[in-house]
Each structure stands twice: as structure tokens, then as C-alpha cells.
C-alpha positions in Angstrom: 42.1 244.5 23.4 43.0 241.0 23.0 41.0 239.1 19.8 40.5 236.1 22.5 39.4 238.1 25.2 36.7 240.6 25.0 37.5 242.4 28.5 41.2 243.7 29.4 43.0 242.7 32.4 41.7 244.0 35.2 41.8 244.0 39.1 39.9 240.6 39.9 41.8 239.0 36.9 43.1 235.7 38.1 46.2 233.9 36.4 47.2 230.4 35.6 50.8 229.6 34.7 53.4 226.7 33.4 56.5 226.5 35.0 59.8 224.8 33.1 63.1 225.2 32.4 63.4 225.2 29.0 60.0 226.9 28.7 59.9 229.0 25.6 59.0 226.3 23.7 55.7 225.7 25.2 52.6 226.0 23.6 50.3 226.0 26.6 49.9 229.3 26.8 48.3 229.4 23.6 45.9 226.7 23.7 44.7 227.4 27.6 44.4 231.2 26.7 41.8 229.5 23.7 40.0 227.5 26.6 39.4 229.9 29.4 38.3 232.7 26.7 35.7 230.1 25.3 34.9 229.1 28.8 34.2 233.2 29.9 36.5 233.2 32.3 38.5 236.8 33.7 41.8 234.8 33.8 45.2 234.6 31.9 47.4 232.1 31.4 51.2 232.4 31.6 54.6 230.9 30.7 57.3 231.3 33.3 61.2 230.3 33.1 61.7 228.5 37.1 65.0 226.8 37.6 64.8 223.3 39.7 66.3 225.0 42.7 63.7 227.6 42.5 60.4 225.4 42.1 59.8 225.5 45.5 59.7 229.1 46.4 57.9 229.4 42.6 55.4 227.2 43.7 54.6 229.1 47.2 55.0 232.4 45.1 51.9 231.4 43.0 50.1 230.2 46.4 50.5 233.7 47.8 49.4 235.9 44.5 46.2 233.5 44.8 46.6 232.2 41.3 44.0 229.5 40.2 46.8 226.7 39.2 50.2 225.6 37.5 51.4 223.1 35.4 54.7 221.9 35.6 56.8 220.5 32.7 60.5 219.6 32.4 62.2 218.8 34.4 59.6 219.9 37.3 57.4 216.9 37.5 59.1 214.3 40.2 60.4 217.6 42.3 57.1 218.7 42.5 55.6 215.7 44.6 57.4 216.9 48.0 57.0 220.3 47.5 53.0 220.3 47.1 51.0 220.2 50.4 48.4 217.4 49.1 48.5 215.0 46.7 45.6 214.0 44.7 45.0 210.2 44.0 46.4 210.4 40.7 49.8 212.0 41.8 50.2 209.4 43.9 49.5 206.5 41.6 51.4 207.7 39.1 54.3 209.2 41.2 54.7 212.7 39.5 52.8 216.1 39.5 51.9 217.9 36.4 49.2 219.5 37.5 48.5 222.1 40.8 45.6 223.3 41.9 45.1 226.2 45.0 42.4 225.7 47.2 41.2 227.8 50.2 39.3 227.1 53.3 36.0 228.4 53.9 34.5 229.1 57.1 33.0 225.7 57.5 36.5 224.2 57.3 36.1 222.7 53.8 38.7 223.0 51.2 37.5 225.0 48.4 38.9 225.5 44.3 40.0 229.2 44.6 37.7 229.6 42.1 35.1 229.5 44.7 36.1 232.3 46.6 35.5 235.6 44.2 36.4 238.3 45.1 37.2 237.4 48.8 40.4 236.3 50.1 40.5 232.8 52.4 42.7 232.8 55.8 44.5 229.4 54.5 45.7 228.4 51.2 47.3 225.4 49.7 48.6 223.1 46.9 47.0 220.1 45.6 49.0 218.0 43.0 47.7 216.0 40.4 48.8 214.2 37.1 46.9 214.8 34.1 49.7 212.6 32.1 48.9 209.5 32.5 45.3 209.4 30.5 47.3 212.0 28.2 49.7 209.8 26.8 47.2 206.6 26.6 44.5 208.4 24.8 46.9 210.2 22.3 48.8 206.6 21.2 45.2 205.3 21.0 44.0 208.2 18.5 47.2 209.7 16.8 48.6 205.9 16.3 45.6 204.0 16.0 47.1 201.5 18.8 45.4 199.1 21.1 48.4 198.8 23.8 47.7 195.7 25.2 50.2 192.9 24.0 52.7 195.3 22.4 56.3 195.1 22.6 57.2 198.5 23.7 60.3 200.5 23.9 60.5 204.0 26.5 63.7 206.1 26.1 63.4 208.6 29.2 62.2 207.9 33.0 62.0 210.9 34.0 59.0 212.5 35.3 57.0 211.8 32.2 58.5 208.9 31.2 58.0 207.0 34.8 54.8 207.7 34.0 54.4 206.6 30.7 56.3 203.6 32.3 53.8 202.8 34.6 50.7 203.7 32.5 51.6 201.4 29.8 51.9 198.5 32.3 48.5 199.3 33.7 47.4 199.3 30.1 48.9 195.6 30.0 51.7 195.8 26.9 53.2 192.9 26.8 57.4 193.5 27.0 58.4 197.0 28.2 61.7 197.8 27.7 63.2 200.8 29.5 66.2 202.9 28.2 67.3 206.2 30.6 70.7 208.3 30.7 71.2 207.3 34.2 70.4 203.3 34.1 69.7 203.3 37.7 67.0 205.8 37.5 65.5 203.0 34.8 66.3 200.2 37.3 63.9 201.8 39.5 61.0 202.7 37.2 61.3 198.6 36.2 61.5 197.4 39.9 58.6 199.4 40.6 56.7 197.7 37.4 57.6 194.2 38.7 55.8 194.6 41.9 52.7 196.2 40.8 52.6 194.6 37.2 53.6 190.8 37.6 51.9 189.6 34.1 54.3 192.6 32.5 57.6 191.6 31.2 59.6 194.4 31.8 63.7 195.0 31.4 66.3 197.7 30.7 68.3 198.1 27.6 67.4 198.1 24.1 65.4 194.9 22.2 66.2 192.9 19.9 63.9 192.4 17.1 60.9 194.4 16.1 58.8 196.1 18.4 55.5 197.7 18.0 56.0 201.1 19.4 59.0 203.4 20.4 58.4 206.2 22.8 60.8 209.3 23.4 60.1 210.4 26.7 63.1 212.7 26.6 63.9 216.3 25.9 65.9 215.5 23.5 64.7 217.4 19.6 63.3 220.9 20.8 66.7 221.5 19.9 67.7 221.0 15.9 70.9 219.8 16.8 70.2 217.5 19.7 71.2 213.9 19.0 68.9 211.0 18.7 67.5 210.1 21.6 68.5 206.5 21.2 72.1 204.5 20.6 71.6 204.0 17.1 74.7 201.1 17.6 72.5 199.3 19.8 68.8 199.9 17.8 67.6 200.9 14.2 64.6 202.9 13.8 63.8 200.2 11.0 63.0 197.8 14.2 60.2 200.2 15.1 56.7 199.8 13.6 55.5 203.1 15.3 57.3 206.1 16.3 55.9 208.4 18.9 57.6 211.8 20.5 56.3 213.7 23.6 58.5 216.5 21.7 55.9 218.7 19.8 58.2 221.6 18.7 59.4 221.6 16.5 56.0 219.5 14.7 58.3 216.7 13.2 61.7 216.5 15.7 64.7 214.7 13.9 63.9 211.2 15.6 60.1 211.5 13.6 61.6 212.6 10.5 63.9 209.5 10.4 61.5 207.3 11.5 59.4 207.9 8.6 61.7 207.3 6.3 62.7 204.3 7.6 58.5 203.2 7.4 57.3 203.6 10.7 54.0 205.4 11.6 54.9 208.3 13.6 52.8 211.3 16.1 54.6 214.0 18.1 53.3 214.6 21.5 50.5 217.5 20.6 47.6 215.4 21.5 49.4 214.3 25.1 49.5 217.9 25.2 46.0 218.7 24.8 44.7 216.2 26.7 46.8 217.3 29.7 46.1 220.0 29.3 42.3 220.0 28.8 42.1 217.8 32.2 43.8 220.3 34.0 41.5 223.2 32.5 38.5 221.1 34.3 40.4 220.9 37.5 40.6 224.4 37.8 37.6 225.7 36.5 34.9 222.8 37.1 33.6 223.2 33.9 34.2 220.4 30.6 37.2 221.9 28.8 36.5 223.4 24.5 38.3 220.5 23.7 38.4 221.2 20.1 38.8 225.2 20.3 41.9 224.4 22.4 43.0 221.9 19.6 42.7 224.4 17.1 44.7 227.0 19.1 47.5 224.5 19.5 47.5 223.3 15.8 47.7 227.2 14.9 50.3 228.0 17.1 52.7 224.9 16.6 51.9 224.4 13.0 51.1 227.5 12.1 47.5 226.6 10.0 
């Protein structure tokens, strides 16, 4: 019997999941587990290993077993907005799906949570997508880096899935010079064309700055790895430009970028609190109930830090 949960897995249990590739990284399974104990609910939630080319069938696989919702992770996010059947409001502001939630149709025609349903089984089932991300990232800088975002000069390295929306968030959040750095600079061209028209007051460019800037952000996947690179050209930008340093990498706790950050004097947060606040916001999706914030905290902080 588990310590979190008093029952054993039975018949009606239901299952959440992430999907990702990488995935054995993720702590999610360990802080959602906390947060749908606490909550008394007779699900589980897992990690699975799903390879881009095989989101798609993933996703409809979870659809058909009737599980409650997924999260997606890297590199999953921008695939996932064609392959969901609905997308929530926030998917489409922010471009990008982190979140999915299954719903079924009652006999009235309404579309239900699947948690509605019990023990029965609707005719019709589909995916909703939603993004979680974008209050994540906001509400972390604002806490973990004791930043007000408006006005700063901010640097992004990454425009991927999370990155775009970091991207756009931080424009909504009215920083005052964005600059955009990606692998592929056409990908960044994009996120910054897309800025321009929705943002005008935001000065927003690719490549690196010159100067100081208030805040970097490492959008990639670059650091769950111990000998990945920096995520930056350190020929075109010193860490010692940077008055704050903050990673969306959470394992390992302090990534190499973080580590040298510090040393050169910058205030720096990995991305644990983007994680918990995703993930809390998806918990309440699913379930319809306000998410044991701090129980889920607790359960990350134990599993990534080991305390």
C-alpha cells in the first residue's frame, strides 16, 4: 500500500499522465501523485516516454482508456495544438498546449470533465487543450526573483513551445526590450513578428544585447544533461551582463548556466515554481477542485532536492 494513497489501484481507478521525450527527468509524477492523494481522489498519475511522431496516436490512446488528462512537455507543446480536438482560450492566446483535458458528452449534449461521468462510459469523447504556462512562468519570476516585469530589458534563449510562450507572456506583461535568441533564427523571427503585431509599445529584436539586462531566461533543454553546453554564445554575451538568471531546467536543482551565473553575481531560480504552478492549474482543470498548492510544493522540493 502506497504511503500517499490509502486505497490500492483498483478497477474504477482513473489515470493522469505526462508525455515527453526526454521524460525521465520529470518530477510531475511526484508532485501530482501529492495533489490528487490530498485532494481524495482514486487516480494515479504517470510519466510516459512518446516520441513526436507518436504524439498523436499517444494522445488518442489516452482518449480511448478514458484517462482524466495529460500534460505535455518537451518537445510536445506546439505539436499538440493540431492534434487536440478543441482548444481552450488560453491555447489559443498563447499558441501552445501543455495542458489536455478529456471530456464526454452527456445525454443533454453538453460537454462534460470525465470526471463527471463515474462509473459510466459516454458515447463521444474528446480533447480539450489548454496552457497552464503562461501564468506559470509570470508568477514564478515574480516570487522566486522578486521581479516586477514591466520595463525590463529581457533576454529569452529558446522559442520553442515554452519559450514562444514565455515570449509572448512577457510582452503582455509590458518588459520593455525583448530580445530573442533560438537555434533556428527563423523560428525566433517568427515569435518577434508575432510580438510586433500584438505588442506595438514592446521593443522586440533577435540576437543577443549589448549592455546589461535585467533578466535572462533559458527556455531550452539545454542542462538536464551535465555535459550540455551553455545555452548561450558566450562570444557574443557574458553572464556578467545579466542581473538575474532564471532556467525552466529544474533537474538537476542548480544546471551549469545557474551555477555560473551566480558566480558571476546574478540572482538566479530554476524553473521549480513554473513547474508547480503549471502544474497546480492543470490539477484544477481536471478535478474542479483548488489544487494543495503547498503539499504539491513540498513533494516537488523532496523529490528534486531531496529535503
Amino acid at each position: 500500500m502506497s504511503e500517499l494513497f490509502p486505497l490500492l489501484i483498483d478497477a474504477r481507478t482513473r489515470y493522469c499522465a505526462v508525455f515527453g521525450h526526454p521524460i525521465k527527468h520529470s518530477a510531475s509524477p511526484a508532485m501530482q501523485n501529492a495533489g490528487i492523494a490530498e485532494l481524495g481522489l482514486n487516480w494515479r498519475y504517470i510519466a510516459c516516454e512518446v516520441r513526436p511522431e507518436d504524439l498523436k496516436s499517444a494522445i488518442a490512446g489516452g482518449k480511448s482508456m478514458r484517462f482524466i488528462g495529460i500534460n505535455l512537455t518537451v518537445p510536445h507543446k506546439l505539436l499538440a495544438v493540431d492534434m487536440v480536438d478543441v482548444l481552450d482560450d488560453s491555447a489559443r492566446t498563447w499558441g501552445a498546449v501543455n495542458t489536455i483535458r478529456f471530456e464526454g458528452r452527456d445525454g443533454n449534449n453538453a460537454w462534460l470533465p470525465l470526471r463527471e461521468f463515474g462509473d459510466t462510459t459516454p458515447d463521444k469523447i474528446r480533447s480539450v487543450g489548454f496552457n497552464t504556462d503562461a501564468d506559470a512562468i509570470t508568477r514564478s519570476l515574480r516570487e522566486d526573483l522578486s521581479l516586477e516585469l514591466r520595463g525590463l530589458r529581457v533576454l529569452l534563449v529558446g522559442a520553442g513551445g515554452a519559450g514562444r510562450v514565455a515570449a509572448l507572456k512577457l510582452a503582455a506583461e509590458g518588459v520593455g526590450e525583448l530580445f530573442l535568441v533560438n537555434r533556428t533564427q527563423s523560428r525566433a523571427a517568427t515569435v518577434a513578428a508575432e510580438i510586433r503585431q500584438r505588442h506595438l509599445s514592446v521593443k522586440v529584436q533577435t540576437g543577443y544585447p549589448r549592455g546589461e539586462i535585467d533578466l535572462l531566461i533559458n527556455a531550452t533543454s539545454l542542462g538536464l544533461s551535465e555535459s550540455d553546453p551553455l545555452p548561450l554564445d558566450e562570444k557574443q554575451f557574458s553572464l556578467r551582463q545579466a542581473r538575474a538568471v532564471y532556467d525552466m531546467v529544474y533537474r538537476p536543482a542548480e544546471t551549469n548556466l545557474l551555477k555560473q551565473a551566480r558566480a558571476a553575481g546574478a540572482k538566479t531560480a530554476n524553473g521549480l515554481g513554473m513547474l508547480l504552478y503549471q502544474g497546480a492549474k492543470a490539477l484544477e482543470i481536471w478535478s474542479g477542485k483548488t489544487p494543495p498548492v503547498e503539499i504539491m510544493r513540498v513533494a516537488l522540493t523532496k523529490n528534486i532536492y531531496g529535503e
